[in-house]
C-alpha positions in Angstrom: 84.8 29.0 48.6 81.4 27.2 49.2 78.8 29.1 50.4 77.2 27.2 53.7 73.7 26.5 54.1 73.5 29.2 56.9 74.7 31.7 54.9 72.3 30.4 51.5 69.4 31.0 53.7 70.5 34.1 55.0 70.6 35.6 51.7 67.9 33.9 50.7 65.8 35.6 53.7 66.9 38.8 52.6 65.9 38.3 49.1 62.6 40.2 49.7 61.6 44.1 49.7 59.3 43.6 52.7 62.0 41.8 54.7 64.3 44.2 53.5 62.5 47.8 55.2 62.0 45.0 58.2 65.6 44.9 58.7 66.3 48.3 57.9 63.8 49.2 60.5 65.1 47.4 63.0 68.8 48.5 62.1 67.9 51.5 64.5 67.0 49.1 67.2 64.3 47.2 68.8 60.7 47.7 67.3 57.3 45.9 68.5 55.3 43.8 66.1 52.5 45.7 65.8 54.9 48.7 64.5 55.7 46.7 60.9 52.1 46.4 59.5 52.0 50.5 59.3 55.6 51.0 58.7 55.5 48.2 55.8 51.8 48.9 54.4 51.5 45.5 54.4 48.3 43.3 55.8 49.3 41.8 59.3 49.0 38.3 58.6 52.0 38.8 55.4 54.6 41.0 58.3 54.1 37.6 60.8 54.7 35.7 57.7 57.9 38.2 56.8 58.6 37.4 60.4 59.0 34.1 60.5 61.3 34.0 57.2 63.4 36.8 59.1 63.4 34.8 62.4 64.0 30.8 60.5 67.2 32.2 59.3 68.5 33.4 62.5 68.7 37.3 61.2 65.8 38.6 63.9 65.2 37.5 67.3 62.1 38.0 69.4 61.1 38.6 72.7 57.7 38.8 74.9 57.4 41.7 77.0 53.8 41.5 78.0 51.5 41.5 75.3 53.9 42.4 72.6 56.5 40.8 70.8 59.7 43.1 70.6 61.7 42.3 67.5 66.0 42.7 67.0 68.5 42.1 65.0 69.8 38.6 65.5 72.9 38.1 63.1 75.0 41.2 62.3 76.1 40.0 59.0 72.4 41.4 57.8 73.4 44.6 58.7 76.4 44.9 57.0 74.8 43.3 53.8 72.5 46.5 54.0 75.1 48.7 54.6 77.1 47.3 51.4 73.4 47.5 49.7 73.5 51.6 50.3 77.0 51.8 49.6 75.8 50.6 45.9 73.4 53.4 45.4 
């Protein structure tokens, strides 16, 4: 069984601490933008670049709601790879 390219760059996506806690956070449900920089400890500019990764692969989605972007899981299949991640530990 071939991997497709959907599911390459899923995993690939995933392939990153940062965008790891980003899904786990969100696993719980919808967060805003501005929520990841604290919750991460990372500088804003690297989250909207963790963002993008997370969001070209189809795993998060985003939507507007004023002047903040609210963030969700996208693609399921993330969540179980986390779950199966913990299952490990």
């Amino acid at each position: 069984m071939n991997p497709t390219g959907r599911e390459v760059k899923l995993l690939k996506a995933l392939a990153d601490g940062t965008r790891l806690k980003i899904v786990m956070l969100l696993a719980n449900g919808e967060r805003c933008a501005c929520e990841f920089v604290p919750l991460t400890g990372k500088a804003q500019p690297t989250v909207s670049l963790h963002l993008k990764v997370l969001s070209g692969a189809g795993i998060i989605a985003a939507r507007r709601e004023g002047k903040s972007i609210i963030y969700r899981i996208n693609d399921r299949r993330a969540l179980s790879i986390m779950k199966l991640l913990a299952a490990r530990r």
